[in-house]
N, C-alpha and C positions, 0 to 999 in steps of 0.2 A: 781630557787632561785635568788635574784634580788642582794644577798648583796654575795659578790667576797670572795671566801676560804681565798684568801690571806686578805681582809682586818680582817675576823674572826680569823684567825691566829696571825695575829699584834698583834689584841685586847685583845686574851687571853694570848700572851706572855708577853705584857704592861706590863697585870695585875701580872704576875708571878717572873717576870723576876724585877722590881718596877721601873722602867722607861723607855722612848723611847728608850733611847740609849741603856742600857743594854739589851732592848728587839731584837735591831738593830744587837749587835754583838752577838748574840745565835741564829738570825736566817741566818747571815751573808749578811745583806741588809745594807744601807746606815739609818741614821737616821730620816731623810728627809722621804724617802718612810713610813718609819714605821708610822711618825706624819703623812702624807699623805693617808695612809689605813685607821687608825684609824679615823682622821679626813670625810672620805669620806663617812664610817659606820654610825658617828654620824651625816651625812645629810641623809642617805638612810632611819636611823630611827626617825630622827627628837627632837633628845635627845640629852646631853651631858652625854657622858660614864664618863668622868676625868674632876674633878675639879682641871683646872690648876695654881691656883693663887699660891699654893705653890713653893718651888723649885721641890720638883716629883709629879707629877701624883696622884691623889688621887681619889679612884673612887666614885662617885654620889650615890645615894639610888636608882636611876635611873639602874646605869651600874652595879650594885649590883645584880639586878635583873635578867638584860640582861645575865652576864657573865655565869650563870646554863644553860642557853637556848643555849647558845653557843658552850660552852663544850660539850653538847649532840650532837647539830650539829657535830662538828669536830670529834665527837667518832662515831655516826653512818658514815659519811664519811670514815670512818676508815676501819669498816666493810665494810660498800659496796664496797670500793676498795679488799679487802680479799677474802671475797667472788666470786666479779667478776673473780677472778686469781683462784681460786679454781673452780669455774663453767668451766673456758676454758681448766681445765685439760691438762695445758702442761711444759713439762720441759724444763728449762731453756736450752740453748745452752751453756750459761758460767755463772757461780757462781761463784761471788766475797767475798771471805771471809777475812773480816781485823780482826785480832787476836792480844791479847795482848802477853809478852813472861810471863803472868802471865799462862799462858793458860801450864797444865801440861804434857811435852811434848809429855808421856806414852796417854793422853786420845788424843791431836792431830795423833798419830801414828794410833789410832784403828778406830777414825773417819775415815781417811781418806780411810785406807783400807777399812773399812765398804761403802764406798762413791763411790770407782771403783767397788766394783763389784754392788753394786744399778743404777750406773748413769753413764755405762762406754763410754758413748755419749756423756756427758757437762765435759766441760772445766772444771776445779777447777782452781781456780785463789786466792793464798794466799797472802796477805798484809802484813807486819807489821807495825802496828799503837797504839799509847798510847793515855788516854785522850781526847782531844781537837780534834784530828787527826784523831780520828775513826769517832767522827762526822759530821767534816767535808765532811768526803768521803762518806760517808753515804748520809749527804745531799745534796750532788754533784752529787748523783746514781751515785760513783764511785764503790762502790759495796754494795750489799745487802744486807749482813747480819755482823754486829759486834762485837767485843767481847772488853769488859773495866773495869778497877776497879769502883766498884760500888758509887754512887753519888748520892742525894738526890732526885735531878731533871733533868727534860731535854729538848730542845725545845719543842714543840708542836706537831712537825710534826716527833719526833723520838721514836719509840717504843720503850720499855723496861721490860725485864723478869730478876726477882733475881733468878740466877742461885745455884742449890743447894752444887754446887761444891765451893771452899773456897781455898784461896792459902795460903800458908805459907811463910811470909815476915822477912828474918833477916840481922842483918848488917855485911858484914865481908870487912876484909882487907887483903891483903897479907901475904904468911909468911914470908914476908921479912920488913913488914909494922911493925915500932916502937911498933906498939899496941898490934901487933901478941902473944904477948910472955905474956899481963897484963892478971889474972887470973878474973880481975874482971873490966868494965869499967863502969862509970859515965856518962850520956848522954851528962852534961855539959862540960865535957873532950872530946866529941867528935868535941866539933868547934873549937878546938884551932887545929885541923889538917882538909886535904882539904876532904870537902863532895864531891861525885861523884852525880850528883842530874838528875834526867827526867827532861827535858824538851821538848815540843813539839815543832814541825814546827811554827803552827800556833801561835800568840802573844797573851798572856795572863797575868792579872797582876801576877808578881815574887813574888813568896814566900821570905818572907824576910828570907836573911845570916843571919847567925852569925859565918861565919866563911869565907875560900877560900874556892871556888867552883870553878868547872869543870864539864860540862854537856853535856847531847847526848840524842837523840831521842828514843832511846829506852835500854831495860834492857840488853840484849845484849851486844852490845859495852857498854855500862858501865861493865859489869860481863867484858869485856876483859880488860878496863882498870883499874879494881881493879886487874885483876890477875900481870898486867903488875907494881904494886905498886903507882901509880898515888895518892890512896885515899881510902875513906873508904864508903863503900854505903850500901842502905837498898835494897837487892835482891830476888827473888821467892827463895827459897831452891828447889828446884824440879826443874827449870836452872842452878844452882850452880850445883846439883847432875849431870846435866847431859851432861854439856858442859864446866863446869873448869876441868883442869888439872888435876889429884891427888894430893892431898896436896898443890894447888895453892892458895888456901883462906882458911883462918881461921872463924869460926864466932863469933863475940864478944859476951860475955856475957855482956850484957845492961840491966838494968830494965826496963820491958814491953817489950822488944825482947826474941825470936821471936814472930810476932802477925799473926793474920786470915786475912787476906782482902777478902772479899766480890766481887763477880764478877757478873755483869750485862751483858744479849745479848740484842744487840740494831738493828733495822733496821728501814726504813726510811718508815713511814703510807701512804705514797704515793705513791709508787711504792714496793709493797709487796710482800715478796719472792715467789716466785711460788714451784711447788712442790719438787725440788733438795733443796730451801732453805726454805721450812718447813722442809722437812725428818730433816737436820740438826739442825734448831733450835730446834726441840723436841729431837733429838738425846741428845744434849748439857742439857736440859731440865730434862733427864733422867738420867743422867752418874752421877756418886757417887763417 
């Protein structure tokens, strides 16, 4: 094949993603390279993919067409890499699992034991990662297989399964926290005191305040700094159960708390789990 994975990649993230740049920071390349893939595709095929007279990228009747052709490319590419890891039949030496603390800790506990006596040979190597940070590592083949609150979309090059399993997200504060004691709170009552909020490693645009904040990489240290009175945060109940204190957090009654969130397993089309991180993603696949 004469025309380069990476530039078919640019191309179909352009398209998804609705501009060079945005396609730039999703696949975490320079901008330059991205116009430079794309650009290099549309001399390989003699076409203009993007009409660029506007301010973004607009695609042609031309690239319209291409963009089906493509997609198929990168999805059987997908498979063939799967396959070829499923033909050599071998297990990993170390499995890298980045997990959100959405992840409930009772179904982490039975995995894992389920995983030493299946694979008491590979390394298990656990992460913790939220958002942004799982995919990065992912696409850094920092490890294999990942687990995220679930999201619309995702690069090109990252796999994703909607997981049937669901967490349950609510907001609490200390019981030593002002709010601790209200039988009933307002959601607009909640910015006039400090939100405990995620934030990742990696830079992304900020959710706009309306109030003080205080933030940490994961759910975790935020759960310890709501226990320690800090603020008020939106946490798993099933980490609450199983790592605050007794009677170290209350949960506010809010309207529309507690809610579902949705959890996604992701890994990287490129370098595709072998058979330690199949057993697991179907493990994960399967759990209720």
């Amino acid at each position: 094949m004469r025309y380069s994975p990476e530039a078919l990649t640019a191309f179909v993230e352009t398209v998804a993603a609705g501009s060079f740049s945005a396609a730039a920071r999703r696949l975490r390349k320079s901008q330059s390279t991205i116009s430079t893939a794309v650009a290099n595709l549309e001399a390989d095929l003699g076409i203009e993919l993007f009409d660029r007279s506007a301010r973004q990228p607009v695609l042609t009747a031309q690239g319209e067409q291409v963009l089906g052709y493509v997609q198929s490319i990168l999805a059987a590419s997908a498979r063939l890499d799967e396959l070829a890891v499923s033909l050599t039949a071998q297990t990993e030496a170390r499995l890298t699992f980045v997990l959100s603390d959405t992840l409930n800790p009772d179904v982490l506990e039975d995995l894992m034991n389920q995983f030493d006596r299946r694979f008491p040979h590979t390394e298990f190597e656990c992460l913790v990662g939220e958002e942004e940070d799982v995919i990065d590592l992912l696409q850094k083949e920092r490890a294999q297989v990942g687990l995220t609150e679930a999201r619309e979309s995702y690069p090109t090059g990252i796999g994703a399964i909607r997981l049937p399993v669901q967490t349950r997200m609510a907001i609490y504060v200390s019981t030593t926290h002002p709010l601790a004691g209200q039988p009933h709170t307002e959601a607009d009552e909640l910015h006039g005191w400090r939100e405990l909020r995620l934030n990742t490693y990696l830079e992304r645009e900020p959710a706009l305040a309306r109030g003080p904040v205080w933030s940490a990489p994961n759910y975790l240290l935020l759960l310890s700094m709501a226990v320690q009175g800090f603020g008020w945060c939106a946490l798993p109940c099933a980490l609450v159960d199983e790592f605050a204190a007794a009677k170290s957090l209350v949960q506010l009654n809010v309207p529309g708390w507690p809610r579902s969130i949705a959890i996604d397993l992701l890994w990287n089309k490129r370098t595709p789990p072998g058979i330690a991180g199949s057993w697991l993603r179907q493990y994960l696949q399967d759990a209720r």
